[in-house]
C-alpha positions as CSV (number, residue, x, y, z in Angstrom):
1,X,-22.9,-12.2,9.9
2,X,-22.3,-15.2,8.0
3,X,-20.1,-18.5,9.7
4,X,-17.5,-16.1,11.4
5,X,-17.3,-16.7,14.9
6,X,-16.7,-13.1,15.9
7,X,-18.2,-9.9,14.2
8,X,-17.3,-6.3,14.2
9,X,-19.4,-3.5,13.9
10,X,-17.2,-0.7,12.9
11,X,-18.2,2.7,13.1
12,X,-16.4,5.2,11.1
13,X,-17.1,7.5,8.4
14,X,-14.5,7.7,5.0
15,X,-13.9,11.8,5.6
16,X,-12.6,11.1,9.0
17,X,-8.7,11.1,9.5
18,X,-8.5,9.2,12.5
19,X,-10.4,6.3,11.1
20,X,-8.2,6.5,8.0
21,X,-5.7,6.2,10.3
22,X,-6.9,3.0,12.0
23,X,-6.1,1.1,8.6
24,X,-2.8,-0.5,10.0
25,X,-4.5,-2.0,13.1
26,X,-7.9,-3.0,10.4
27,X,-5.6,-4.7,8.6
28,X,-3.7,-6.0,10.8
29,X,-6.6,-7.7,12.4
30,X,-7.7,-8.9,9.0
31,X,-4.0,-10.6,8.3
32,X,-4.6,-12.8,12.1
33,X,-7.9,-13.7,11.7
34,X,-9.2,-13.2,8.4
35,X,-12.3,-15.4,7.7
36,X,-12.5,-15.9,11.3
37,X,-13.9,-12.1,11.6
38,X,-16.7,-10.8,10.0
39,X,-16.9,-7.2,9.4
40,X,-20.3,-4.6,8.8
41,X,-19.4,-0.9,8.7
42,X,-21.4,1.3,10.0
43,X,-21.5,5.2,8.9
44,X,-21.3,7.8,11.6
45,X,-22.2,10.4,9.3
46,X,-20.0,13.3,10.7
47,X,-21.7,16.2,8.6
48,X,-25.3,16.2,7.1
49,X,-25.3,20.1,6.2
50,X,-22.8,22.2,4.6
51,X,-22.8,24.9,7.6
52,X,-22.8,21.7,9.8
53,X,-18.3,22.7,11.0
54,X,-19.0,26.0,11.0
55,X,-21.9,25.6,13.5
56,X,-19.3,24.2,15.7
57,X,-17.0,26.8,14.9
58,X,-15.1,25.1,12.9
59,X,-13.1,26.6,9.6
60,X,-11.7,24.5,7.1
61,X,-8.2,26.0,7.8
62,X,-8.8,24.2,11.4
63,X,-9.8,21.0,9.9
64,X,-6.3,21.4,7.9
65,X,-4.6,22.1,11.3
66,X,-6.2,19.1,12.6
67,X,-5.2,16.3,9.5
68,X,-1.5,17.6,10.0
69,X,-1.4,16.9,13.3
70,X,-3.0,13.1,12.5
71,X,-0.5,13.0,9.9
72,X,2.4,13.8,11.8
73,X,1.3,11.3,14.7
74,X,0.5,8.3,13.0
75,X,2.1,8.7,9.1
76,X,-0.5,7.5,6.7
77,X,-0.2,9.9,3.6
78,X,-3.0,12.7,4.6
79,X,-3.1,16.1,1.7
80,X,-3.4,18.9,4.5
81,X,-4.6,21.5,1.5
82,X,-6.9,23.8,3.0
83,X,-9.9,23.3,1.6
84,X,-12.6,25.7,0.3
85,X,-15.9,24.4,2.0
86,X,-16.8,21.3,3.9
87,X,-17.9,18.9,2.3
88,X,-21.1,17.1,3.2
89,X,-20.1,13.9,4.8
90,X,-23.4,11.6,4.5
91,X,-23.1,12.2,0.6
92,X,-20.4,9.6,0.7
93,X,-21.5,7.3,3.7
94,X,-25.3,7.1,1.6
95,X,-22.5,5.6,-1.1
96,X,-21.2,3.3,1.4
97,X,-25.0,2.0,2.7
98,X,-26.0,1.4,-0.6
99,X,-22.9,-0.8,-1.5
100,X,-23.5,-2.4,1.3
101,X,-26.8,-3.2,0.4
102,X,-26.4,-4.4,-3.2
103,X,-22.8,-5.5,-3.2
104,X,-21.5,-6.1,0.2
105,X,-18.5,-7.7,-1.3
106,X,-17.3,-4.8,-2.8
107,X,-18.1,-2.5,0.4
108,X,-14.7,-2.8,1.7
109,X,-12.7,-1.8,-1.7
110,X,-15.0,0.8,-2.0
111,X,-15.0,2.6,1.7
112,X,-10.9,1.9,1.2
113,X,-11.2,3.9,-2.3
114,X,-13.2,6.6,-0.8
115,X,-11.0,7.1,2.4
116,X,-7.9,7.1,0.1
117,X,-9.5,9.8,-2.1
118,X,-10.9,12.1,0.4
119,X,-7.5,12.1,2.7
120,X,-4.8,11.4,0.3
121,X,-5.8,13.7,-2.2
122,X,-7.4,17.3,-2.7
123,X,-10.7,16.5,-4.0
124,X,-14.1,16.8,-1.8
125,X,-15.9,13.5,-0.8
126,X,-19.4,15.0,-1.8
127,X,-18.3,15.7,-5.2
128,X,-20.5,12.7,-7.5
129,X,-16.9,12.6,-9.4
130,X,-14.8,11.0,-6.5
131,X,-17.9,8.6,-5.6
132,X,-18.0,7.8,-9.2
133,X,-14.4,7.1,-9.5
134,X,-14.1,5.3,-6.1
135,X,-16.9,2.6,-7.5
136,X,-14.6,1.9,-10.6
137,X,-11.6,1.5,-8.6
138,X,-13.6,-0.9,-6.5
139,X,-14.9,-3.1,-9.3
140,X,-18.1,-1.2,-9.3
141,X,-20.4,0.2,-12.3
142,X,-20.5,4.0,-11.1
143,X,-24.2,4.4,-12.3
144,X,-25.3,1.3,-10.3
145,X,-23.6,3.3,-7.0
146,X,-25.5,6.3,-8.0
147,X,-28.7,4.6,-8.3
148,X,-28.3,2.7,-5.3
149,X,-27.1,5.7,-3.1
150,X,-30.5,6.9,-4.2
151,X,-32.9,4.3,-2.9
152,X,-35.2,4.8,0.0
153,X,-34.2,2.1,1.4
154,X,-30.6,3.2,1.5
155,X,-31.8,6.3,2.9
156,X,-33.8,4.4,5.6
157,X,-30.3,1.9,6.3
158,X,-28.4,5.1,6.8
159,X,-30.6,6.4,9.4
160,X,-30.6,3.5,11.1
161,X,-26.4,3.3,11.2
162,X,-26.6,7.1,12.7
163,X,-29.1,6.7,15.0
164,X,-27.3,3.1,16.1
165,X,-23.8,5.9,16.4
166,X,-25.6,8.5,18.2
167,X,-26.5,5.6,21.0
168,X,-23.6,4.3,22.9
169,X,-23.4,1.5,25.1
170,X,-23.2,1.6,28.8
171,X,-20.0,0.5,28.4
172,X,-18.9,3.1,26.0
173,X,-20.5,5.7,27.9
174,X,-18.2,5.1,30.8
175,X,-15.2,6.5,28.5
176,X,-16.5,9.0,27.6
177,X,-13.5,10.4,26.7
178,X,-13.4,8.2,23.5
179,X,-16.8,9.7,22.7
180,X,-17.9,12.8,21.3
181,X,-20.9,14.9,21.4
182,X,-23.4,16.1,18.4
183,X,-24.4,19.8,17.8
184,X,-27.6,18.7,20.2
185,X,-25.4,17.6,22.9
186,X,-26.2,13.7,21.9
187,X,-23.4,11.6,22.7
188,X,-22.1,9.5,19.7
189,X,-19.4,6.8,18.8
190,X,-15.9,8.4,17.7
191,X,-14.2,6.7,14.3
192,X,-13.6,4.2,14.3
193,X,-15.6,2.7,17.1
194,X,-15.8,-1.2,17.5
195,X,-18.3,-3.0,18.5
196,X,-16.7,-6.6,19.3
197,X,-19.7,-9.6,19.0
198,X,-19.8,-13.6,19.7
199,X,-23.6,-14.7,20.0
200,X,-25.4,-12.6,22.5
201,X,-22.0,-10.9,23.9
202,X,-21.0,-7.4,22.4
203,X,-18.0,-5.6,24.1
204,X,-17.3,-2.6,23.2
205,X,-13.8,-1.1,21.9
206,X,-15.0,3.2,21.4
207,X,-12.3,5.9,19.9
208,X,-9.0,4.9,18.3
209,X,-7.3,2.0,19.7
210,X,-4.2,-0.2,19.5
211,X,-4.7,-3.4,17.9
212,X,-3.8,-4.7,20.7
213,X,-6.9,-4.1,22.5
214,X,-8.8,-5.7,19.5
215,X,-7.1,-9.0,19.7
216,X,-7.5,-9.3,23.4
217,X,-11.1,-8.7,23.4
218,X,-10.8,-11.8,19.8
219,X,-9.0,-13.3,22.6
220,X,-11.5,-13.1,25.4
221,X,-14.8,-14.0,23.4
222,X,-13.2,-16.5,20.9
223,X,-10.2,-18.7,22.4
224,X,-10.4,-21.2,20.4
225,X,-8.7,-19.1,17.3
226,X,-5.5,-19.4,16.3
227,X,-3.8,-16.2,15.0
228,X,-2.0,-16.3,12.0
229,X,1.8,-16.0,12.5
230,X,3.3,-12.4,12.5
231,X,4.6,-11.5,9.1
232,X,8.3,-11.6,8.5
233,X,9.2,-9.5,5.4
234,X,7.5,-6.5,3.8
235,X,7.3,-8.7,0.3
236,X,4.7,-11.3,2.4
237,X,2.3,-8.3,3.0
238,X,2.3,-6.9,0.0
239,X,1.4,-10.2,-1.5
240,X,-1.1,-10.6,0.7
241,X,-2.8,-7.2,0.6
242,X,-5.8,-6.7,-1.7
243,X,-4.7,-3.5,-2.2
244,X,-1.3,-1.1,-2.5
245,X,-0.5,-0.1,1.3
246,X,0.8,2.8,3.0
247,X,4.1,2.9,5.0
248,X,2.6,3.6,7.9
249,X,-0.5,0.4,7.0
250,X,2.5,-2.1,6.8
251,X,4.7,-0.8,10.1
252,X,0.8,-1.3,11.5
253,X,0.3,-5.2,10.4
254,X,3.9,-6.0,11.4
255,X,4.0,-4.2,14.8
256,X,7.4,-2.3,13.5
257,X,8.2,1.5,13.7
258,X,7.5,3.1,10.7
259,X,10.7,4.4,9.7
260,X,11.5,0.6,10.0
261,X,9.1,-0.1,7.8
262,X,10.1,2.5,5.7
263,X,13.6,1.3,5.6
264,X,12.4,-2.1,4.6
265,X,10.5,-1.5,1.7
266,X,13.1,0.4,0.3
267,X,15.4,-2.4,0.6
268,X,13.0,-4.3,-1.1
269,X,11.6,-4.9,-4.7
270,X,8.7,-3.2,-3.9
271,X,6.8,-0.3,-6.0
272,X,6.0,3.5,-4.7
273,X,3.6,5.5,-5.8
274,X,4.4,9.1,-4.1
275,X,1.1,10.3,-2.5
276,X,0.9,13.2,-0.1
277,X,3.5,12.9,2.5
278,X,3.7,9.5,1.9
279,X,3.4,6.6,-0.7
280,X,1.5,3.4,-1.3
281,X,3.3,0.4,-2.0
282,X,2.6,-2.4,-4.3
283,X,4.6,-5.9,-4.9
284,X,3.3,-5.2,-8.6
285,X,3.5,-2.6,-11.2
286,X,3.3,1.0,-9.8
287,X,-0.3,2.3,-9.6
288,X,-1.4,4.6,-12.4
């Protein structure tokens, strides 16, 4: 956990919507805090079989239905192409384990490369050419990610994170509302889940939240932190960000509306790349 005061065990998995959604209040919570908060993320694993969705009677034309209706709630840039089969979720979080592993300070770039792939764009998360080119983006050797997705011990890590998702607090279990249930009737953390830790202490934060209700828990266990200032202009974020951002990531990390956020950024000097219903924004050259 390193010299961070406060740690976050986030549970999510990069083919979910709703935790792609939840970038705006990550990110905001990494522009307050930053160094302050230590971060380990933890794979769900929403699918281990390809006939996993359609057990639950699930067609792909539903999950389609279901990414519109994120995307029209919360704005990040979601494709909501029908696809032709599931895709095999666990293929990408073994990925995310073994980066972990071997390069944990890479993990980040390349669960955000992954989630920008899998939602943003047509392609299917278990297909070796999208994990491939998510290490590159990330900095990352794409034969090392291979070989390291393929490790026991990855294998062994992996279980450990779904087993860890598929066992809820107390606390979460009392909203269980902001849980949901496996094919064997096994309640399991939603994505993203949060669980909020100083020392011994753990509180727990299930389902999609606010921000809000991650900074007051911050609040609550570590005082004695003093939030960085709110941002002013759209140019300070960009600068800041390790990354090009989605509309709705920026409105998230300045506590605006998005068609306020919107509005700004095209008032500003800032660079769009069109994606899906949306675009990500750099204070740079355009994105190839």
């Amino acid at each position: 956990m390193g010299d961070a005061p406060v740690h976050i065990d986030a549970y999510g998995d990069p083919a979910c919507p709703w935790d792609f959604s939840a970038e705006g209040a990550r990110l905001r919570l990494r522009w307050r805090y930053g160094d302050a908060l230590s971060w380990r993320h933890r794979m769900v694993g929403l699918s281990s079989t390809p006939d996993e969705y359609a057990r639950r009677g699930f067609a792909p034309g539903d999950l389609a239905r279901g990414r519109t209706y994120i995307r029209d709630r919360f704005g990040m840039p979601i494709d909501t192409t029908p696809a032709e089969r599931f895709a095999v979720t666990v293929v990408a979080c073994r990925a995310v384990v073994g980066v972990r592993l071997h390069a944990p300070e890479h993990v980040d770039a390349f669960l955000r490369a992954l989630r920008v792939a899998g939602l943003s764009t047509p392609v299917e998360l278990d297909d070796p050419e999208t994990i491939a080119a998510a290490a590159r983006t990330a900095g990352l050797d794409d034969v090392d990610v291979a070989r390291w997705a393929a490790e026991p011990q990855t294998d062994q890590e992996l279980a450990h994170d779904m087993a860890d998702a598929r066992n809820p607090s107390a606390a979460a279990l009392a909203m269980r509302e902001r849980l949901a249930t496996t094919l064997d009737g096994i309640w399991r953390y939603t994505c993203p889940s949060y669980r909020i830790s100083r020392g011994e202490l753990t509180l727990d934060a299930p389902g999609f939240q606010p921000a809000r209700v991650y900074e007051v828990i911050i609040a609550n266990l570590a005082p004695e932190l003093e939030p960085r200032p709110e941002p002013q202009r759209v140019e300070e974020v960009l600068a800041w960000a390790p990354y090009p951002l989605a509309t709705a990531e920026i409105a998230g990390i300045m506590e605006i509306d998005v068609a306020i956020a919107g509005q700004r950024l095209a008032d500003s000097a800032a660079h769009a790349t069109p994606v899906a219903n949306d675009a990500y924004w750099s204070i740079a050259a355009p994105v190839s």
